[in-house]
C-alpha positions in Angstrom: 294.3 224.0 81.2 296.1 223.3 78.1 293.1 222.6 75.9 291.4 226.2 77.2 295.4 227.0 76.5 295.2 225.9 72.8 291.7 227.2 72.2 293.0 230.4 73.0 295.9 230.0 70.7 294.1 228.5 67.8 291.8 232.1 68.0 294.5 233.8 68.2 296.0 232.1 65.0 292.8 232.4 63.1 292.2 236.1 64.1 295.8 236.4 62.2 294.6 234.6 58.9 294.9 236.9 55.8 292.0 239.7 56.6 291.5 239.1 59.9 292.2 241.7 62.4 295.6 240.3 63.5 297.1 240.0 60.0 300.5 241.7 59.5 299.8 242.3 56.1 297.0 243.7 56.2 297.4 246.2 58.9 299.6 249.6 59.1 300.5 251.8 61.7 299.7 255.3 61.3 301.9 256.9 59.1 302.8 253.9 56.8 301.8 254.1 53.2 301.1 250.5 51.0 305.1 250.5 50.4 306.2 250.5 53.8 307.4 254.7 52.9 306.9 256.2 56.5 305.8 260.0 57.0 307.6 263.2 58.8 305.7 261.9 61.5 306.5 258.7 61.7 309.9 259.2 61.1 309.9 261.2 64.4 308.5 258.8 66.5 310.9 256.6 65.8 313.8 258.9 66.7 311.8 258.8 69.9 311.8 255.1 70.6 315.4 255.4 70.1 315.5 257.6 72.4 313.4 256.3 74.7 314.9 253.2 74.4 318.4 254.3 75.0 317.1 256.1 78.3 316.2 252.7 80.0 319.8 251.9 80.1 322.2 255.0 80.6 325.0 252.4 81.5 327.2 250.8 78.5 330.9 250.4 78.8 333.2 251.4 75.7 335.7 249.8 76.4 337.0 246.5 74.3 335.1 247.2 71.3 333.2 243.9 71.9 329.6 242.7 70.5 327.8 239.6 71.3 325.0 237.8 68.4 322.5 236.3 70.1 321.1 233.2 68.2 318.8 230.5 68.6 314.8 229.7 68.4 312.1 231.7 70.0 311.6 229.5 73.7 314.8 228.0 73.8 315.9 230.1 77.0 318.4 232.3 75.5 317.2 235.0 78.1 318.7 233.0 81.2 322.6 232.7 79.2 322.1 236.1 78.5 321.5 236.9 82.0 324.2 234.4 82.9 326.9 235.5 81.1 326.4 239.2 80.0 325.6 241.6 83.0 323.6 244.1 82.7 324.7 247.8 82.7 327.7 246.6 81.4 326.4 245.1 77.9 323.7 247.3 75.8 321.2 245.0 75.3 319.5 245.8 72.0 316.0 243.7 72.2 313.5 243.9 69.2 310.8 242.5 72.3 311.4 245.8 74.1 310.9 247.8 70.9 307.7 246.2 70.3 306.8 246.5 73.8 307.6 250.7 73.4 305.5 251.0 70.0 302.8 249.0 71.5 302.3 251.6 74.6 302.6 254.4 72.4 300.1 253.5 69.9 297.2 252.0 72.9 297.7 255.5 73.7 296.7 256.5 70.5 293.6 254.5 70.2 295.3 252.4 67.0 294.7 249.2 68.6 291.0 249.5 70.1 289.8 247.2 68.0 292.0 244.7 68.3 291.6 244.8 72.0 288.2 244.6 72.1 287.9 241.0 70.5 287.1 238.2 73.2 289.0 235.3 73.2 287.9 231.7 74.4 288.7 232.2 78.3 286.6 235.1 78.4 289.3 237.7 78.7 290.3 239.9 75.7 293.3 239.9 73.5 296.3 241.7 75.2 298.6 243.9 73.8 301.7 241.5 73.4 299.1 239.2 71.4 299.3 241.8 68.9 303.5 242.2 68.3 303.0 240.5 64.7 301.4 243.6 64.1 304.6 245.9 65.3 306.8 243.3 64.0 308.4 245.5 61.0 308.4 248.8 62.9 310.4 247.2 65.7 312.8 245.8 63.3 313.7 249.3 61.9 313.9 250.5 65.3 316.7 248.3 66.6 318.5 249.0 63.3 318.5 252.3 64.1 319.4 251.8 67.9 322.0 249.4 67.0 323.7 252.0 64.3 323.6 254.3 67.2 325.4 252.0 69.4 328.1 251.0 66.7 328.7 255.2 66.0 329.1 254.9 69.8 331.4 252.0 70.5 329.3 250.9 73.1 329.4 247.4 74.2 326.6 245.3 72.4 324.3 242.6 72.6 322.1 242.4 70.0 319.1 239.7 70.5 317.4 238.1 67.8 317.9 234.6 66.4 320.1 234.5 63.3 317.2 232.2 61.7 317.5 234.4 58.4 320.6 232.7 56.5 322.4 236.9 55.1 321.9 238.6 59.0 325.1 237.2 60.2 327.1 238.2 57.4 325.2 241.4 57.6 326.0 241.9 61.2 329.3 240.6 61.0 330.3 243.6 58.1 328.5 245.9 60.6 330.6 245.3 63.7 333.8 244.9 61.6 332.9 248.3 59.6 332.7 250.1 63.2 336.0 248.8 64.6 334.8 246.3 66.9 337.7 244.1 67.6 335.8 240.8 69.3 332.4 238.7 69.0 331.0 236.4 70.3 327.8 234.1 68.5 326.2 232.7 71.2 323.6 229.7 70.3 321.0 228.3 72.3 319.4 225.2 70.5 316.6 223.0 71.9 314.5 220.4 70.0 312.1 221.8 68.1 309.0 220.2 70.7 310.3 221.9 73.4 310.9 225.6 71.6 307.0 224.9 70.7 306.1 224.1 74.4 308.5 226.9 76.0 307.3 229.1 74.2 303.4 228.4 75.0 303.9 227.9 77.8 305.7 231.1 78.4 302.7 233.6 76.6 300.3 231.7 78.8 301.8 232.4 82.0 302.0 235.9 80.8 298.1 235.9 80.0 297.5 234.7 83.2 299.5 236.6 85.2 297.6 240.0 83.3 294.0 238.4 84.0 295.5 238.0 88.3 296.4 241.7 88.0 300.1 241.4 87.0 301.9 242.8 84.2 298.8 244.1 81.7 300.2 243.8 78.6 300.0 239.8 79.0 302.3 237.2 77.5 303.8 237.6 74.4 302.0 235.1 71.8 304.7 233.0 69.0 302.6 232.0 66.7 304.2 227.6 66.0 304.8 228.6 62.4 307.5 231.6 63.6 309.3 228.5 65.6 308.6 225.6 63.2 310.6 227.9 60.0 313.7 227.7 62.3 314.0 224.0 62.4 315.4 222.1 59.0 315.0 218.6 58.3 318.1 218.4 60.9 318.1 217.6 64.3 319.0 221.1 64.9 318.1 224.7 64.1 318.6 226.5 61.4 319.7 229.0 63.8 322.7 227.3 64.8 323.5 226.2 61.4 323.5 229.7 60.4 325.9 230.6 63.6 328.1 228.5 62.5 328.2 229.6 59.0 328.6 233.3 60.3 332.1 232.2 61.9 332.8 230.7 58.6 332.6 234.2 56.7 335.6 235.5 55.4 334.8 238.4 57.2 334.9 237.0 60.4 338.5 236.9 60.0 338.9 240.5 60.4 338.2 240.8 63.9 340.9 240.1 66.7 338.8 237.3 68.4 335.5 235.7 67.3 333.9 233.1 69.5 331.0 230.5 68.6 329.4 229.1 71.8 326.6 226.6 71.3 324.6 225.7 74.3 322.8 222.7 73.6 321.5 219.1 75.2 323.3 220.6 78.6 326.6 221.0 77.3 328.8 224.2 76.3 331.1 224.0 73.3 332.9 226.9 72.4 335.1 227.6 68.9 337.4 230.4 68.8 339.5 232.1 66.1 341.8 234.9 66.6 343.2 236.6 63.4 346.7 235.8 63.1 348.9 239.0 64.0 351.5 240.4 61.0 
Protein backbone atom coordinates (compact mmCIF):
# COMPACT_ATOMS: atom_id res chain seq x y z
CA UNK A 1 0.00 0.00 0.00
CA UNK A 2 2.34 2.68 0.51
CA UNK A 3 4.37 2.36 -2.70
CA UNK A 4 0.85 2.42 -4.83
CA UNK A 5 0.49 5.32 -1.91
CA UNK A 6 3.57 7.19 -3.19
CA UNK A 7 3.01 6.50 -6.87
CA UNK A 8 -0.02 8.29 -6.52
CA UNK A 9 1.64 11.19 -4.77
CA UNK A 10 4.68 11.45 -6.94
CA UNK A 11 1.72 11.93 -10.04
CA UNK A 12 0.13 14.11 -8.18
CA UNK A 13 3.45 16.13 -7.58
CA UNK A 14 4.47 16.03 -11.14
CA UNK A 15 0.90 16.96 -12.57
CA UNK A 16 1.72 20.27 -10.25
CA UNK A 17 5.20 21.00 -11.99
CA UNK A 18 5.35 24.43 -13.76
CA UNK A 19 2.66 23.92 -16.83
CA UNK A 20 1.08 20.97 -15.79
CA UNK A 21 -2.50 20.99 -15.04
CA UNK A 22 -2.17 21.27 -11.20
CA UNK A 23 0.20 24.30 -11.18
CA UNK A 24 -0.89 27.25 -9.04
CA UNK A 25 0.73 29.51 -11.20
CA UNK A 26 -0.45 28.77 -13.97
CA UNK A 27 -4.04 28.33 -13.40
CA UNK A 28 -6.93 31.10 -12.55
CA UNK A 29 -10.24 30.92 -11.50
CA UNK A 30 -12.72 32.59 -13.51
CA UNK A 31 -12.70 36.01 -13.01
CA UNK A 32 -9.00 36.54 -12.11
CA UNK A 33 -6.92 38.58 -14.47
CA UNK A 34 -2.73 37.91 -14.80
CA UNK A 35 -2.47 40.38 -11.61
CA UNK A 36 -4.57 38.62 -9.31
CA UNK A 37 -7.43 41.98 -9.97
CA UNK A 38 -10.73 40.06 -9.48
CA UNK A 39 -13.97 41.08 -11.48
CA UNK A 40 -17.72 42.39 -10.29
CA UNK A 41 -18.25 38.82 -10.47
CA UNK A 42 -15.84 37.50 -8.68
CA UNK A 43 -15.96 39.90 -6.13
CA UNK A 44 -19.63 38.69 -5.46
CA UNK A 45 -18.96 35.31 -5.14
CA UNK A 46 -16.89 35.88 -2.53
CA UNK A 47 -19.27 37.86 -0.51
CA UNK A 48 -21.07 34.59 -0.95
CA UNK A 49 -18.62 32.24 0.60
CA UNK A 50 -18.63 34.55 3.36
CA UNK A 51 -21.77 34.13 3.65
CA UNK A 52 -22.12 30.82 3.12
CA UNK A 53 -19.49 30.24 5.31
CA UNK A 54 -20.81 32.17 8.22
CA UNK A 55 -24.26 30.21 7.79
CA UNK A 56 -22.56 26.79 8.83
CA UNK A 57 -22.07 28.08 12.21
CA UNK A 58 -24.91 30.65 13.47
CA UNK A 59 -23.53 30.05 17.03
CA UNK A 60 -20.42 32.43 18.31
CA UNK A 61 -20.39 33.92 21.74
CA UNK A 62 -19.39 37.74 22.21
CA UNK A 63 -18.58 37.73 25.13
CA UNK A 64 -14.77 38.13 26.57
CA UNK A 65 -13.45 39.59 23.49
CA UNK A 66 -11.11 36.57 23.18
CA UNK A 67 -9.21 34.96 19.91
CA UNK A 68 -7.21 31.93 19.68
CA UNK A 69 -3.88 31.61 16.76
CA UNK A 70 -3.71 28.43 15.79
CA UNK A 71 -0.04 27.40 14.91
CA UNK A 72 1.92 24.55 13.93
CA UNK A 73 2.78 22.26 10.69
CA UNK A 74 0.27 20.71 8.31
CA UNK A 75 -0.23 16.82 10.02
CA UNK A 76 0.83 17.66 13.35
CA UNK A 77 -2.83 17.13 14.87
CA UNK A 78 -3.77 20.52 15.67
CA UNK A 79 -7.44 19.54 14.79
CA UNK A 80 -7.79 17.09 17.91
CA UNK A 81 -6.44 20.30 20.62
CA UNK A 82 -8.71 22.29 18.76
CA UNK A 83 -11.43 20.00 19.33
CA UNK A 84 -10.11 19.46 22.91
CA UNK A 85 -9.87 22.64 24.15
CA UNK A 86 -12.17 25.10 22.01
CA UNK A 87 -15.90 23.79 21.72
CA UNK A 88 -17.61 24.24 19.08
CA UNK A 89 -20.56 26.74 18.76
CA UNK A 90 -18.93 28.58 21.28
CA UNK A 91 -15.59 29.51 19.26
CA UNK A 92 -15.90 30.72 15.35
CA UNK A 93 -13.74 28.57 13.86
CA UNK A 94 -12.33 30.46 10.84
CA UNK A 95 -10.67 27.41 8.57
CA UNK A 96 -8.94 28.33 5.20
CA UNK A 97 -9.68 24.14 4.56
CA UNK A 98 -13.38 24.82 4.67
CA UNK A 99 -13.02 27.80 2.29
CA UNK A 100 -11.26 25.73 -0.09
CA UNK A 101 -13.62 23.02 0.35
CA UNK A 102 -16.66 25.94 -0.45
CA UNK A 103 -14.82 27.35 -3.71
CA UNK A 104 -14.13 23.87 -4.79
CA UNK A 105 -18.05 22.87 -4.85
CA UNK A 106 -18.91 25.96 -6.36
CA UNK A 107 -16.58 25.89 -9.25
CA UNK A 108 -17.15 21.60 -10.03
CA UNK A 109 -20.45 23.11 -10.41
CA UNK A 110 -19.22 25.33 -12.95
CA UNK A 111 -17.38 22.93 -15.04
CA UNK A 112 -13.82 24.91 -14.10
CA UNK A 113 -12.23 21.80 -12.94
CA UNK A 114 -13.28 19.13 -15.62
CA UNK A 115 -10.15 18.74 -16.76
CA UNK A 116 -8.47 18.34 -13.87
CA UNK A 117 -10.70 15.66 -12.84
CA UNK A 118 -10.53 13.73 -15.69
CA UNK A 119 -6.76 12.89 -15.31
CA UNK A 120 -6.10 9.14 -14.06
CA UNK A 121 -3.90 8.61 -11.42
CA UNK A 122 -1.73 5.36 -10.72
CA UNK A 123 -4.56 3.38 -8.68
CA UNK A 124 -6.87 3.75 -11.46
CA UNK A 125 -9.19 6.23 -9.89
CA UNK A 126 -9.10 9.95 -10.91
CA UNK A 127 -7.84 13.04 -9.16
CA UNK A 128 -10.35 14.25 -6.57
CA UNK A 129 -11.34 17.52 -5.77
CA UNK A 130 -9.28 18.12 -2.52
CA UNK A 131 -6.16 17.05 -4.75
CA UNK A 132 -6.72 20.21 -6.43
CA UNK A 133 -6.78 22.95 -3.20
CA UNK A 134 -3.24 24.31 -4.44
CA UNK A 135 -5.29 25.54 -7.08
CA UNK A 136 -7.94 27.46 -4.68
CA UNK A 137 -5.08 28.11 -2.39
CA UNK A 138 -5.05 32.22 -2.95
CA UNK A 139 -8.80 32.52 -3.29
CA UNK A 140 -9.34 30.88 0.00
CA UNK A 141 -6.84 32.98 1.70
CA UNK A 142 -8.79 36.23 0.72
CA UNK A 143 -11.77 34.63 1.79
CA UNK A 144 -10.92 33.99 5.52
CA UNK A 145 -9.45 37.54 5.47
CA UNK A 146 -12.58 38.70 4.71
CA UNK A 147 -14.50 36.31 7.16
CA UNK A 148 -12.19 37.03 9.77
CA UNK A 149 -12.58 41.05 9.32
CA UNK A 150 -16.17 40.20 9.63
CA UNK A 151 -15.75 38.41 12.84
CA UNK A 152 -13.43 41.07 14.39
CA UNK A 153 -16.32 44.05 13.25
CA UNK A 154 -18.46 41.53 15.14
CA UNK A 155 -16.59 40.72 18.42
CA UNK A 156 -17.31 37.28 17.98
CA UNK A 157 -15.17 34.80 19.62
CA UNK A 158 -12.37 33.54 17.21
CA UNK A 159 -10.31 30.77 16.20
CA UNK A 160 -8.42 31.41 13.42
CA UNK A 161 -6.57 28.12 11.94
CA UNK A 162 -3.65 28.27 9.92
CA UNK A 163 0.02 27.63 10.95
CA UNK A 164 1.96 30.87 11.64
CA UNK A 165 4.79 29.33 9.32
CA UNK A 166 5.11 32.91 7.52
CA UNK A 167 7.45 34.92 10.06
CA UNK A 168 5.02 39.00 9.66
CA UNK A 169 1.26 36.89 10.19
CA UNK A 170 1.51 36.99 13.82
CA UNK A 171 2.42 40.45 14.20
CA UNK A 172 -0.19 40.93 11.54
CA UNK A 173 -2.79 39.18 13.41
CA UNK A 174 -1.77 40.38 16.68
CA UNK A 175 -2.38 44.36 15.36
CA UNK A 176 -5.61 42.95 14.07
CA UNK A 177 -7.17 41.61 17.25
CA UNK A 178 -5.64 44.44 19.37
CA UNK A 179 -7.06 47.04 16.65
CA UNK A 180 -10.74 45.44 17.27
CA UNK A 181 -10.63 45.54 21.08
CA UNK A 182 -9.96 42.02 21.79
CA UNK A 183 -8.83 41.88 25.31
CA UNK A 184 -7.16 38.05 25.38
CA UNK A 185 -5.24 35.46 23.10
CA UNK A 186 -4.17 32.64 23.07
CA UNK A 187 -1.13 31.10 20.42
CA UNK A 188 -1.66 27.65 20.57
CA UNK A 189 1.37 25.45 19.00
CA UNK A 190 1.32 21.97 18.00
CA UNK A 191 4.88 20.79 16.96
CA UNK A 192 5.87 17.30 15.79
CA UNK A 193 9.11 16.23 14.12
CA UNK A 194 9.21 16.99 10.84
CA UNK A 195 9.03 12.81 9.71
CA UNK A 196 6.01 12.42 11.37
CA UNK A 197 4.10 15.91 9.92
CA UNK A 198 5.32 14.19 6.50
CA UNK A 199 3.77 10.83 7.40
CA UNK A 200 0.48 12.30 9.13
CA UNK A 201 -0.08 14.13 6.71
CA UNK A 202 0.12 11.18 3.86
CA UNK A 203 -1.21 9.23 5.55
CA UNK A 204 -4.21 11.45 6.30
CA UNK A 205 -4.99 12.42 2.15
CA UNK A 206 -4.74 8.70 1.63
CA UNK A 207 -7.32 7.59 3.98
CA UNK A 208 -9.40 10.31 2.50
CA UNK A 209 -8.77 8.84 -1.18
CA UNK A 210 -9.80 5.72 -0.07
CA UNK A 211 -12.57 6.35 1.79
CA UNK A 212 -14.01 8.48 -1.72
CA UNK A 213 -13.10 5.34 -3.97
CA UNK A 214 -15.46 2.89 -0.91
CA UNK A 215 -18.20 5.43 -1.45
CA UNK A 216 -17.44 7.93 1.41
CA UNK A 217 -16.88 11.49 1.39
CA UNK A 218 -16.34 12.33 -2.71
CA UNK A 219 -14.22 15.00 -2.58
CA UNK A 220 -11.32 12.56 -1.18
CA UNK A 221 -8.45 13.41 0.98
CA UNK A 222 -6.82 16.56 1.00
CA UNK A 223 -3.21 16.15 -0.74
CA UNK A 224 0.04 18.41 1.12
CA UNK A 225 2.35 18.36 -1.17
CA UNK A 226 6.19 17.43 1.35
CA UNK A 227 7.53 20.69 0.13
CA UNK A 228 4.40 22.74 1.92
CA UNK A 229 5.63 20.74 5.26
CA UNK A 230 9.36 20.53 4.69
CA UNK A 231 9.42 24.94 4.45
CA UNK A 232 8.04 24.81 7.99
CA UNK A 233 10.91 23.04 9.57
CA UNK A 234 14.52 25.05 10.04
CA UNK A 235 17.72 23.61 10.62
CA UNK A 236 16.20 23.28 14.33
CA UNK A 237 14.76 20.52 15.97
CA UNK A 238 11.57 22.42 15.79
CA UNK A 239 9.27 24.27 13.46
CA UNK A 240 9.51 27.38 12.31
CA UNK A 241 5.99 27.58 13.30
CA UNK A 242 6.67 27.47 16.84
CA UNK A 243 9.60 29.68 16.63
CA UNK A 244 7.42 32.16 15.09
CA UNK A 245 4.69 31.68 18.08
CA UNK A 246 6.90 32.46 20.23
CA UNK A 247 8.24 35.54 18.58
CA UNK A 248 4.53 36.70 18.18
CA UNK A 249 4.29 36.82 22.17
CA UNK A 250 7.50 38.69 22.00
CA UNK A 251 5.83 41.71 19.88
CA UNK A 252 5.56 44.82 21.54
CA UNK A 253 2.20 44.61 20.65
CA UNK A 254 1.31 41.77 22.45
CA UNK A 255 1.57 43.80 25.41
CA UNK A 256 -1.61 45.58 24.69
CA UNK A 257 -3.88 42.96 25.37
CA UNK A 258 -5.16 42.08 29.01
CA UNK A 259 -3.87 38.42 28.80
CA UNK A 260 -1.86 36.66 26.04
CA UNK A 261 -1.13 32.97 26.40
CA UNK A 262 1.57 30.74 24.42
CA UNK A 263 0.78 27.06 24.80
CA UNK A 264 3.11 24.73 22.99
CA UNK A 265 2.08 21.10 22.72
CA UNK A 266 4.94 19.13 21.93
CA UNK A 267 6.84 15.54 22.59
CA UNK A 268 3.48 14.83 24.96
CA UNK A 269 3.92 17.67 27.18
CA UNK A 270 1.94 21.14 27.61
CA UNK A 271 3.86 24.27 28.51
CA UNK A 272 2.03 27.21 28.72
CA UNK A 273 3.54 31.15 29.06
CA UNK A 274 1.36 33.89 30.03
CA UNK A 275 1.57 37.68 30.16
CA UNK A 276 -0.99 39.94 31.51
CA UNK A 277 -0.47 43.76 30.88
CA UNK A 278 0.27 45.30 34.05
CA UNK A 279 -2.88 47.46 35.23
CA UNK A 280 -2.16 51.56 35.82
Amino acid sequence: MPILRDEVAGQLMALALPGGPLNSESFRLPGIDARGGASFDRARCREQLVEDFLDRELVALRTGMAAVIMAGPPGAGKSAVLQQSYPAGEWRMIDADIVKDLILVGEMSAGTFDRQLDINLPDGHPVMPRELAGLVHRESVIVADLIRRHCLAEGENIVIEGTLGWAPQGPRLLSELAAAGYERVDIVDVDVPQTVALERAASRWWSGRQAAIDGGDPLGGRFTPPAAINDKYGPARESLCLANARAALEEPIAGLFDEIRLTVHRDGRTETVTKRRLST
